[in-house]
C-alpha positions as CSV (number, residue, x, y, z in Angstrom):
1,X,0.0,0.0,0.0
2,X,1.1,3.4,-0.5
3,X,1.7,6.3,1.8
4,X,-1.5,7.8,0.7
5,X,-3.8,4.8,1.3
6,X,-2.6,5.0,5.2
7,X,-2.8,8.7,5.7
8,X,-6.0,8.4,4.2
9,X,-7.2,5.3,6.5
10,X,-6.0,7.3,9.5
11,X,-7.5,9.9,9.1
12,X,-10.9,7.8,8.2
13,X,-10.5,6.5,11.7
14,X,-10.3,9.3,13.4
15,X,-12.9,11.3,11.4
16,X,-15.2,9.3,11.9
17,X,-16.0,8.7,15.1
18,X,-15.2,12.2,16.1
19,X,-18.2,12.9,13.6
20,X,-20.4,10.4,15.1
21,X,-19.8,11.6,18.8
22,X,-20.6,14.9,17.8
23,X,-24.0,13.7,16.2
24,X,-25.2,11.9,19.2
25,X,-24.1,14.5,21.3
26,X,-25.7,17.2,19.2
27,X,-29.4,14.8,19.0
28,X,-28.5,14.7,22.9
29,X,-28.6,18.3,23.2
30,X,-31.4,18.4,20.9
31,X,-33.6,16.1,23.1
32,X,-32.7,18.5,26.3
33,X,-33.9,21.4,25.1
34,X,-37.0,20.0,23.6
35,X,-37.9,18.7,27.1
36,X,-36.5,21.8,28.8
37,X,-39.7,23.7,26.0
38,X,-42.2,20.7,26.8
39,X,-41.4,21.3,30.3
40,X,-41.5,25.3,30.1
41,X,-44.6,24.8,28.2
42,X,-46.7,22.8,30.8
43,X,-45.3,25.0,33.7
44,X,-47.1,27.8,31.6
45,X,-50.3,25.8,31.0
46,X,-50.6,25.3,34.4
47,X,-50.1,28.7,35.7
48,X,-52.9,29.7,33.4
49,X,-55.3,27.5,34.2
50,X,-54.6,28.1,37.9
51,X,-55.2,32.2,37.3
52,X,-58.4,31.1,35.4
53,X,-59.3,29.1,38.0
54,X,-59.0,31.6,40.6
55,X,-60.9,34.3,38.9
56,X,-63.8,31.6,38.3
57,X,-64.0,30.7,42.3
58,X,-63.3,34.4,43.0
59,X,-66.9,35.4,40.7
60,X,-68.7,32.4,41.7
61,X,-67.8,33.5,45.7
62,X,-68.9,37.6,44.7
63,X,-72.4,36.3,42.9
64,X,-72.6,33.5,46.1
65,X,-72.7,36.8,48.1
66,X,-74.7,38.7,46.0
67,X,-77.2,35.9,46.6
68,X,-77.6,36.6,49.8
69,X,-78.5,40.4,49.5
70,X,-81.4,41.4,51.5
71,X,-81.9,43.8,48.8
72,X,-82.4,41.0,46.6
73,X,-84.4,38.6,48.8
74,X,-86.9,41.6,49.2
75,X,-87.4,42.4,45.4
76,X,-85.6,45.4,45.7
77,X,-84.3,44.7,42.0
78,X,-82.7,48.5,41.7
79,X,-81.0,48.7,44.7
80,X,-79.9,45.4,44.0
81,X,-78.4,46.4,40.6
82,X,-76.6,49.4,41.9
83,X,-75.1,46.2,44.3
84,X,-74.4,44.0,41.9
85,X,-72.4,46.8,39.6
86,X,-70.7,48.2,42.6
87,X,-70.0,44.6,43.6
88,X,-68.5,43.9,40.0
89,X,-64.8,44.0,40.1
90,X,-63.9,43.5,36.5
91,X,-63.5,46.0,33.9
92,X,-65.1,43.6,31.3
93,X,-67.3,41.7,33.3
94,X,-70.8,42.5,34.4
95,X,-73.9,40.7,36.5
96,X,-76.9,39.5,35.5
97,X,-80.1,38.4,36.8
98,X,-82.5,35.2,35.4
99,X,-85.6,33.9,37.0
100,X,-85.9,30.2,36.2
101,X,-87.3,30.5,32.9
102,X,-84.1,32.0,32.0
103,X,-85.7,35.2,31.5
104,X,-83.2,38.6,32.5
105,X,-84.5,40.9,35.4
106,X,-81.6,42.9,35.4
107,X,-78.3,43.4,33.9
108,X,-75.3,46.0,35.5
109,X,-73.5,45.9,31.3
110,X,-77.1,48.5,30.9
111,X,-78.4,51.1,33.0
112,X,-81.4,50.4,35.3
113,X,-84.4,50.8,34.0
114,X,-83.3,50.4,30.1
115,X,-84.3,47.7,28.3
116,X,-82.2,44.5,28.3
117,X,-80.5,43.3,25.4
118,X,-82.1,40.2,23.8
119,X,-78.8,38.6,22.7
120,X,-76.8,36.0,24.8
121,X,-78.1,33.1,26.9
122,X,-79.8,30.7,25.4
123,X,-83.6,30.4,26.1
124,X,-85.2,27.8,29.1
125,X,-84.0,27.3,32.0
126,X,-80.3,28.5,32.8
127,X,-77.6,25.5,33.5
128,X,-77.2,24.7,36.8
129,X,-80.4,26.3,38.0
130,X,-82.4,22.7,38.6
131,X,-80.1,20.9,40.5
132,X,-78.4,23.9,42.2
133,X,-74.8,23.5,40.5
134,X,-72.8,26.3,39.6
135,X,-72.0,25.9,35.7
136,X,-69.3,27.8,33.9
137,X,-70.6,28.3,30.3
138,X,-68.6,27.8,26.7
139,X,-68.1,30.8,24.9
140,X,-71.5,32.7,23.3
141,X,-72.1,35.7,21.7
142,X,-73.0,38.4,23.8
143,X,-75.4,41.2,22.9
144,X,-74.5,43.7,25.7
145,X,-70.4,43.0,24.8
146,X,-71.5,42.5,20.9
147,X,-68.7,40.3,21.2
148,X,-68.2,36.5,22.5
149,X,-68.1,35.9,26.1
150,X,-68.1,33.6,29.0
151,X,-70.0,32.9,32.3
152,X,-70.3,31.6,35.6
153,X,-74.0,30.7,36.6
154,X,-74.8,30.4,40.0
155,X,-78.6,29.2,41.4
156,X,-79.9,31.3,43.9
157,X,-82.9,31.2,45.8
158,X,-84.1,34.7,45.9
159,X,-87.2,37.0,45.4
160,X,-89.7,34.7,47.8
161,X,-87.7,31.8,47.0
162,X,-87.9,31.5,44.3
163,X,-85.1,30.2,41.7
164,X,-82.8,32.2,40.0
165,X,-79.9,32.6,38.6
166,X,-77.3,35.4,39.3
167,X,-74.7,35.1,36.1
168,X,-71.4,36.8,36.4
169,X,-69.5,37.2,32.6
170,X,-66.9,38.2,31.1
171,X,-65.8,39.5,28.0
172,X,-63.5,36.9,26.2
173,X,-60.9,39.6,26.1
174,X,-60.8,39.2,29.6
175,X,-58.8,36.3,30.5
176,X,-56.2,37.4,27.7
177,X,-55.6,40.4,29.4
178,X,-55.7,38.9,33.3
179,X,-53.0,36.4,31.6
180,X,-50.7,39.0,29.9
181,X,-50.7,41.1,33.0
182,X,-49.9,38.3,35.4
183,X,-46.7,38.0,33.4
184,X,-47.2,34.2,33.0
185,X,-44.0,32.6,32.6
């Protein structure tokens, strides 16, 4: 064999598995920092549905409250709105009233005494309200946002009681904005 032939054979074997170390290590690396995202990623998820989760117990605690106005128990429906708005703590959120038909009595997103929109909540009786549950709702078009929101229905036994429904919701622009401001990791 000549020279060449040898230089050339040891520098194959030492190319090559230089090369192939540096591939696995590289696919190693790879693999870490595709679980270090995964891993970032769930972290995230999970801080997100905790702050959604907290501002769903905090509403369905306020309209729990609000349930137990006297102002409400008495049929006292504007006081009760001035209440319920001042009781609102959310810039795009806002309370509203069903008797068990599903029917609105009031609504703080309109002034008291205007008329109530007609968009929003589908028609019958309102989730929750039969067997006493609290329901959180998908997302619907509101007519008071013109835009799609969400809510959290709470039963209520109010005006004589009676059943009813006292429906905190928010504007699905909300929850974006609660997240971004958190600073979610």
């Amino acid at each position: 064999m000549r020279i060449h032939a040898y230089l050339f054979l040891m520098s194959a074997g030492i190319r090559v598995p230089v090369v192939l170390f540096a591939g696995i290590a590289l696919n190693m690396l790879q693999n870490a920092q595709r679980d270090d995202a995964l891993r970032g990623l769930a972290e995230t998820a999970r801080a997100v549905a905790l702050l959604v989760e907290r501002e769903l117990y905090s509403a369905e605690a306020a309209l729990r409250v609000l349930g137990a106005s006297p102002s409400l128990a008495s049929a006292r429906l504007g006081t009760f709105h001035n209440e319920a708005r001042m009781a609102s703590r959310r810039p795009k959120g806002w309370t509203v009233l069903l008797d068990a038909r599903g029917r609105r009595l009031l609504n703080t997103a309109v002034p008291w005494g205007n008329a109530l929109p007609v968009a929003g909540f589908a028609a019958g009786t309102p989730p929750g309200a039969a067997d006493g549950r609290t329901t959180v709702s998908n997302l619907f078009y509101s007519g008071a946002a013109q835009r799609l929101a969400t809510s959290v229905n709470v039963p209520v036994a109010a005006l004589a009681g009676a059943r009813h429904s006292l429906v905190e919701v928010f504007d699905s622009g909300y929850f974006t904005e609660l997240i971004a401001s958190a600073r979610v990791p």
